[in-house]
N, CA, C and O atoms as a CHARMM CRD file, in Angstrom:
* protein
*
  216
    1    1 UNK  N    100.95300 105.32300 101.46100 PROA 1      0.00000
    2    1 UNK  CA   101.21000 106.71900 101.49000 PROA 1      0.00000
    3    1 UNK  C    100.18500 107.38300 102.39400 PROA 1      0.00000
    4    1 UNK  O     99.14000 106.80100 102.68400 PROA 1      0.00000
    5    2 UNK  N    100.47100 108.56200 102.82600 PROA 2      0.00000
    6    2 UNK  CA    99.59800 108.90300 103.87000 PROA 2      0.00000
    7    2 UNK  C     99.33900 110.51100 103.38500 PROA 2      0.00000
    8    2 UNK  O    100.47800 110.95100 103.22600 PROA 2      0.00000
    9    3 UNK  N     98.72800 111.19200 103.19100 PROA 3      0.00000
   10    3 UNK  CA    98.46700 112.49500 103.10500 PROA 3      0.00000
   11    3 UNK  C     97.54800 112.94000 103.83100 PROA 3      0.00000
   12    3 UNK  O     96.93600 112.26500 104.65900 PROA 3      0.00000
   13    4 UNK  N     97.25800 114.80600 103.44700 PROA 4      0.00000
   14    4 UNK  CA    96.51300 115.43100 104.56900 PROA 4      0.00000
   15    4 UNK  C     95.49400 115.71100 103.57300 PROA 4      0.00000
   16    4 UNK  O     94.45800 115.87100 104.21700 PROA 4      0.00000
   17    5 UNK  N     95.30300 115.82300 102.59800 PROA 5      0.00000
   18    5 UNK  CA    94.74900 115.96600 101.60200 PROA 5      0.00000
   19    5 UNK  C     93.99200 114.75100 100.55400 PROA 5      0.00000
   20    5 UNK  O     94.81800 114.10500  99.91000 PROA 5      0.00000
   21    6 UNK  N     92.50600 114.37100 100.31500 PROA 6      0.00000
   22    6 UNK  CA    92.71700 113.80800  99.73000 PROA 6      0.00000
   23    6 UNK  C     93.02700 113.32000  98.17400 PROA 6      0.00000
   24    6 UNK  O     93.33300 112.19600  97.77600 PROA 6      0.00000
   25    7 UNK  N     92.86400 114.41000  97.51900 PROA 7      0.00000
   26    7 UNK  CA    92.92900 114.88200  96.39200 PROA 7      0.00000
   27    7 UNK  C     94.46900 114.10800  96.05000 PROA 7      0.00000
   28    7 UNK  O     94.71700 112.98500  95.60800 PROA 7      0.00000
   29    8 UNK  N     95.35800 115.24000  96.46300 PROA 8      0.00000
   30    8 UNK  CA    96.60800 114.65000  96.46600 PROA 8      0.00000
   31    8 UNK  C     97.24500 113.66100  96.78700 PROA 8      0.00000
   32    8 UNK  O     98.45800 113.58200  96.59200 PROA 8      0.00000
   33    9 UNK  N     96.35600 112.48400  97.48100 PROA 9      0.00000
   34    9 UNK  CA    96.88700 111.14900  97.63700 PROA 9      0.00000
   35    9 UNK  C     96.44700 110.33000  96.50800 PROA 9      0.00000
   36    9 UNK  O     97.14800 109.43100  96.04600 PROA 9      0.00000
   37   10 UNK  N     94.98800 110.71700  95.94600 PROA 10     0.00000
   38   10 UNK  CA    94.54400 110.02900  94.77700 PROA 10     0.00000
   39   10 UNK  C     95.31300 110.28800  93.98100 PROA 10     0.00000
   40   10 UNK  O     95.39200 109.28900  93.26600 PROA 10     0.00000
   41   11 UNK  N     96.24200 111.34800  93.48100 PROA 11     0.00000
   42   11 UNK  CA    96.60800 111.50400  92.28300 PROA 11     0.00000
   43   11 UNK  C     98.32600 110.91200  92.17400 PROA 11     0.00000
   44   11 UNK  O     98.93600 110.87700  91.10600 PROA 11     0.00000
   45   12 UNK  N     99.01400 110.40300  93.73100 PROA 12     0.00000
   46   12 UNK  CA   100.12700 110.35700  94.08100 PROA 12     0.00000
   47   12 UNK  C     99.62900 108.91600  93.64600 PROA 12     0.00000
   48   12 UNK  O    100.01300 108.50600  92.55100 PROA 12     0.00000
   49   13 UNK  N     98.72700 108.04400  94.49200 PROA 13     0.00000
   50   13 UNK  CA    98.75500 107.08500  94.16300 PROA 13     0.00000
   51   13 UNK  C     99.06500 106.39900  92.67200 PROA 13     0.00000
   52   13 UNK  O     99.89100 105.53100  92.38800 PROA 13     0.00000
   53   14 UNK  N     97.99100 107.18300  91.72100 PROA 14     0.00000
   54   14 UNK  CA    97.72600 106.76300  90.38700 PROA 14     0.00000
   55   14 UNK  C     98.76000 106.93100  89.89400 PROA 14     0.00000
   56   14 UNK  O     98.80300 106.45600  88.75900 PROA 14     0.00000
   57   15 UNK  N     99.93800 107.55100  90.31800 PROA 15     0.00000
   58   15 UNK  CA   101.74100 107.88300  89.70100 PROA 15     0.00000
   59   15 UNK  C    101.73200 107.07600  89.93300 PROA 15     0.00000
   60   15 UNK  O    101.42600 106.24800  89.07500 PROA 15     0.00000
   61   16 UNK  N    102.09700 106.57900  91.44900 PROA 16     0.00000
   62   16 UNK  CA   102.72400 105.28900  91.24000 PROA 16     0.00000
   63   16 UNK  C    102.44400 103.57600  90.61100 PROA 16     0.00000
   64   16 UNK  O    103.11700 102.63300  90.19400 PROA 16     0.00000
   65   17 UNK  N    101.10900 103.89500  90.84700 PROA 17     0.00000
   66   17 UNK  CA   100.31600 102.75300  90.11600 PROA 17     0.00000
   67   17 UNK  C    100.93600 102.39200  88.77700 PROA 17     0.00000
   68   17 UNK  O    101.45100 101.33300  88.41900 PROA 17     0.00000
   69   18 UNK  N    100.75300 103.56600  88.11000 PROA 18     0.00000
   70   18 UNK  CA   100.77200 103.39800  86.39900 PROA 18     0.00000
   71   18 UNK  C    102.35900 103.22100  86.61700 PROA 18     0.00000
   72   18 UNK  O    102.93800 103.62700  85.60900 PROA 18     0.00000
   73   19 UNK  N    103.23800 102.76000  87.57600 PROA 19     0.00000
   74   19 UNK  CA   104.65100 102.97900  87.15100 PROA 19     0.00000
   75   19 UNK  C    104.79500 101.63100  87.60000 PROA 19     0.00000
   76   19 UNK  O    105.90500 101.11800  87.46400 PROA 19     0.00000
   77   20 UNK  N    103.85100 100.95200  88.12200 PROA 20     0.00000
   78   20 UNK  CA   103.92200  99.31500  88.47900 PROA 20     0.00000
   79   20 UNK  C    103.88000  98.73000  89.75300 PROA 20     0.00000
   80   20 UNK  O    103.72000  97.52500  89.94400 PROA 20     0.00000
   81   21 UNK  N    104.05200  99.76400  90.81100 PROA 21     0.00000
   82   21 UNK  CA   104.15800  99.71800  92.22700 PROA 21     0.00000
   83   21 UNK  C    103.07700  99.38200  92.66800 PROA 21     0.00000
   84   21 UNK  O    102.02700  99.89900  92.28700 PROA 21     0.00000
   85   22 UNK  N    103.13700  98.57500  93.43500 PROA 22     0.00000
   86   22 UNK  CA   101.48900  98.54300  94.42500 PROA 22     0.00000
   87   22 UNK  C    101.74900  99.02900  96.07900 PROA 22     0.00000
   88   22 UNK  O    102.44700  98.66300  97.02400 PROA 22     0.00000
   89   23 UNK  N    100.65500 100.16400  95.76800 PROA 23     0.00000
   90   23 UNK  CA   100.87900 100.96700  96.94900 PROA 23     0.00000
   91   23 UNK  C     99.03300 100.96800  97.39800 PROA 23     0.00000
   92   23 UNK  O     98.13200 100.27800  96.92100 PROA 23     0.00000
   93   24 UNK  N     98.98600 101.96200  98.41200 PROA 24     0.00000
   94   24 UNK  CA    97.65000 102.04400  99.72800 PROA 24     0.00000
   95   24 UNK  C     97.89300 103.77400  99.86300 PROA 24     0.00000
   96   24 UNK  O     98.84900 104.54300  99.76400 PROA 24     0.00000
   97   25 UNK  N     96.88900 103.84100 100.05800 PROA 25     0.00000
   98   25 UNK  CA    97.44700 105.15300 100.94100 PROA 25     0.00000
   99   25 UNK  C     95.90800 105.67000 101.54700 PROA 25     0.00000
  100   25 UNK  O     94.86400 105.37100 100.96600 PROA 25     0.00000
  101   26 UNK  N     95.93800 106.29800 102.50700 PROA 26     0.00000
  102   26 UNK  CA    95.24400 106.89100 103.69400 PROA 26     0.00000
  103   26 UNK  C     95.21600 108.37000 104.03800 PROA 26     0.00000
  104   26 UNK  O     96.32600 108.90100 104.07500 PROA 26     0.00000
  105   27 UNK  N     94.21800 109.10100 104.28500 PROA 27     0.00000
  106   27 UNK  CA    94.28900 110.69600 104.68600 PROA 27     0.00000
  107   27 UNK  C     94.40600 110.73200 106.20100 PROA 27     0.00000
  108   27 UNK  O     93.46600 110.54000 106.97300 PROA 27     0.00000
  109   28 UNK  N     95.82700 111.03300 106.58600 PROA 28     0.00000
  110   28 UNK  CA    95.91100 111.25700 107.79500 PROA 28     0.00000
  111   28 UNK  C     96.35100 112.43300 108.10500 PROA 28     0.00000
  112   28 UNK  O     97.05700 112.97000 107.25100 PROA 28     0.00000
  113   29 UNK  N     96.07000 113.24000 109.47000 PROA 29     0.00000
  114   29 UNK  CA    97.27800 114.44300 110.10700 PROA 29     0.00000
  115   29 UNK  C     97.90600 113.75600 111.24900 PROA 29     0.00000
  116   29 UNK  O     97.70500 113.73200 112.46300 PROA 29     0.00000
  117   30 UNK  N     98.90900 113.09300 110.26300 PROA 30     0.00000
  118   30 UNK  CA   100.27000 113.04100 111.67900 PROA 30     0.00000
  119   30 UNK  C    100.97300 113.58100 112.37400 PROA 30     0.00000
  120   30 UNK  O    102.07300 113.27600 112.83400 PROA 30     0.00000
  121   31 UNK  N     99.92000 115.00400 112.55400 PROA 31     0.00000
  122   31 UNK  CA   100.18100 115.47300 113.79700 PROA 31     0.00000
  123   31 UNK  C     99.63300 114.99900 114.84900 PROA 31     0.00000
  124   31 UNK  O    100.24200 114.81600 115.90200 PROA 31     0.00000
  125   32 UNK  N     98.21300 114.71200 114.63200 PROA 32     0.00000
  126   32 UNK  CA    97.71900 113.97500 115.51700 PROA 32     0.00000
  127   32 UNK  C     97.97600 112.60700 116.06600 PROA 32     0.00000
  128   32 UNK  O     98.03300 111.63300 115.31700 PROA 32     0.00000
  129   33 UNK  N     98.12000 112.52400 117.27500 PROA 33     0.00000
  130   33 UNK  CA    98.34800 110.97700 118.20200 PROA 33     0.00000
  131   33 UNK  C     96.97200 109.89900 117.48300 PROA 33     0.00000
  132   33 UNK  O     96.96900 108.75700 117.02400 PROA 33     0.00000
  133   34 UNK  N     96.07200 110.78200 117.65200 PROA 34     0.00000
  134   34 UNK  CA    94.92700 109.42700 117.39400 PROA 34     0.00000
  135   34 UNK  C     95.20400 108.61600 115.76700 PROA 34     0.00000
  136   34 UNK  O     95.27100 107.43100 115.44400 PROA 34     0.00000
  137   35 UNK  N     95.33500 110.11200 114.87100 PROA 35     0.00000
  138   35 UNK  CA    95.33600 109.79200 113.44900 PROA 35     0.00000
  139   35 UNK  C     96.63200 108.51200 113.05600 PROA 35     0.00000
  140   35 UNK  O     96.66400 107.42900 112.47100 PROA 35     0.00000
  141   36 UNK  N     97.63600 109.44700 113.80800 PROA 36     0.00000
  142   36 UNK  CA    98.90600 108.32500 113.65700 PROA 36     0.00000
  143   36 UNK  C     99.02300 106.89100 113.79600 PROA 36     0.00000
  144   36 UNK  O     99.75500 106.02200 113.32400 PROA 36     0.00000
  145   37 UNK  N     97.81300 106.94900 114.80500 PROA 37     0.00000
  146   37 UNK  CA    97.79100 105.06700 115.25800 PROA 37     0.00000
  147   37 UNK  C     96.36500 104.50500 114.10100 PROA 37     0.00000
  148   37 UNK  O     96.41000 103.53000 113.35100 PROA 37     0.00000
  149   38 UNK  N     95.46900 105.24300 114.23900 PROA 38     0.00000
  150   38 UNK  CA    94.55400 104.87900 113.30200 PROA 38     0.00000
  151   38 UNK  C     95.78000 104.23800 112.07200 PROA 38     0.00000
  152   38 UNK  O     95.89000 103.03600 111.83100 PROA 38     0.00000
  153   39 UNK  N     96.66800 105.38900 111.36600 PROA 39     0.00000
  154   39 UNK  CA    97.44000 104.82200 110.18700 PROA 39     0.00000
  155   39 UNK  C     98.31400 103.31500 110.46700 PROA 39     0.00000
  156   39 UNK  O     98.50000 102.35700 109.71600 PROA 39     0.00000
  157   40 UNK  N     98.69100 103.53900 111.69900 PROA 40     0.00000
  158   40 UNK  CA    99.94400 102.04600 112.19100 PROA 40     0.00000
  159   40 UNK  C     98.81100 101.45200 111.74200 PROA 40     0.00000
  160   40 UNK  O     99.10000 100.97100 110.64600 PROA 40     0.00000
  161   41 UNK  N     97.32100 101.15700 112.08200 PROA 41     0.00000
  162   41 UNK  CA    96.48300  99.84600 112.49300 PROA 41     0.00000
  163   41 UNK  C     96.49600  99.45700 111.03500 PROA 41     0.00000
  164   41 UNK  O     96.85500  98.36500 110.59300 PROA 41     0.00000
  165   42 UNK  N     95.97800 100.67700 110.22000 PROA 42     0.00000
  166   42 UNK  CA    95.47600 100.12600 108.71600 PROA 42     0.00000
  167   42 UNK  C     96.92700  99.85900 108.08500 PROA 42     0.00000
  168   42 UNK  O     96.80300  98.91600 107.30300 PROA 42     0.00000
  169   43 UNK  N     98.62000 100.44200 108.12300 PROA 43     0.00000
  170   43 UNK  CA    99.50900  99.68000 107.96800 PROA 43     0.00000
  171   43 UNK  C    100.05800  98.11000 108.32200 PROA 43     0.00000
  172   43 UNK  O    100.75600  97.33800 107.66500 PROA 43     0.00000
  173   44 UNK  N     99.36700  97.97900 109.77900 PROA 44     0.00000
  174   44 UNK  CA    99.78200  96.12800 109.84700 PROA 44     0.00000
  175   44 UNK  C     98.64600  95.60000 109.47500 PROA 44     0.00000
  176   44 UNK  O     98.59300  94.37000 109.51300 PROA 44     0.00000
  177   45 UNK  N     97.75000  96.15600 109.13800 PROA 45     0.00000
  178   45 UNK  CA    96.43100  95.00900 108.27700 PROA 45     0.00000
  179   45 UNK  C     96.76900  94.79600 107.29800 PROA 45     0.00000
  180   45 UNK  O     96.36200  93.80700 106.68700 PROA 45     0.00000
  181   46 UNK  N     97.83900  95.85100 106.67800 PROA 46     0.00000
  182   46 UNK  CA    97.64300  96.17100 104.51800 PROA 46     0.00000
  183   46 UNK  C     99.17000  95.38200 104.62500 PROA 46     0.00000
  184   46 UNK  O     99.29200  94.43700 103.84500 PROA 46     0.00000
  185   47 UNK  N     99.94800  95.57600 105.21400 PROA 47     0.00000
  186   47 UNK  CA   101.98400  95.01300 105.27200 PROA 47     0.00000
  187   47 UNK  C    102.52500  94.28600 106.04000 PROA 47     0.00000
  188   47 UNK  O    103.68700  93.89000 105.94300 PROA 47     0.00000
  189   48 UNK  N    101.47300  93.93000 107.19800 PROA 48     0.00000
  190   48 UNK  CA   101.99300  92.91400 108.13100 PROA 48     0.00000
  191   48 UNK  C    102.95700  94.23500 109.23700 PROA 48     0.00000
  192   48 UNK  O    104.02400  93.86200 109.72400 PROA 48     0.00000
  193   49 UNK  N    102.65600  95.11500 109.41100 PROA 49     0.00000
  194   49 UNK  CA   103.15700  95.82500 110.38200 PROA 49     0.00000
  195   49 UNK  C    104.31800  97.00700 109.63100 PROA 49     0.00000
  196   49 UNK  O    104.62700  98.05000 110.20800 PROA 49     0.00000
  197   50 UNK  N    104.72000  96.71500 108.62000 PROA 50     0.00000
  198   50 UNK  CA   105.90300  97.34500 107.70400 PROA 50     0.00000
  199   50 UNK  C    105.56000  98.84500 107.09200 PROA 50     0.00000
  200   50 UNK  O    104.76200  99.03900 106.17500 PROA 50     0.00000
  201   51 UNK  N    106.22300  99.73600 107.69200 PROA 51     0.00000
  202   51 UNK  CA   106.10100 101.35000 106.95900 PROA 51     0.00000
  203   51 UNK  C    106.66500 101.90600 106.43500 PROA 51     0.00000
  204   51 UNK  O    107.01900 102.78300 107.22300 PROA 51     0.00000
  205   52 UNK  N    107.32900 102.18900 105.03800 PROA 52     0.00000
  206   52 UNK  CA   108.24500 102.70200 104.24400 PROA 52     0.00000
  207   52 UNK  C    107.65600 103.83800 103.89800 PROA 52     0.00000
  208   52 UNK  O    106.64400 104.09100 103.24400 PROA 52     0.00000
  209   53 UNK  N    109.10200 105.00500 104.88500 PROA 53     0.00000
  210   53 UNK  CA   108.33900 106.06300 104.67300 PROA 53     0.00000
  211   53 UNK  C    109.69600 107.15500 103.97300 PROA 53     0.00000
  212   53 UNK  O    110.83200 106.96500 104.40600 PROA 53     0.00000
  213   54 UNK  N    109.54900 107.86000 103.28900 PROA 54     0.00000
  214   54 UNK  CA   110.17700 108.08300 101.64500 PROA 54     0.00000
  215   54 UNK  C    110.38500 110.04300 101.98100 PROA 54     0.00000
  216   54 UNK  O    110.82600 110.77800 101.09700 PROA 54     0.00000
């Protein structure tokens, strides 16, 4: 998961956690070009390249 916030990614995460999912997530602004690729890099380290985006 990716947010702009980090507050709200900690607490998105821990939903899904406690519901059995194993998820990652990262504070990005994908508005930004740099931030966006920063996220691809730490997505093919964590999924093998794979982004399910919801």
């Amino acid at each position: 998961m990716a947010y702009f916030h980090e507050a709200e990614l900690k607490e998105c995460l821990a939903e899904w956690e406690a519901s059995g999912f194993r998820v990652t997530g990262s504070v990005a602004n994908v508005s930004s070009r740099r931030e966006r690729e920063k996220l691809m890099e730490e997505v093919a380290w964590a999924f093998d390249g794979k982004l399910n985006i919801l």
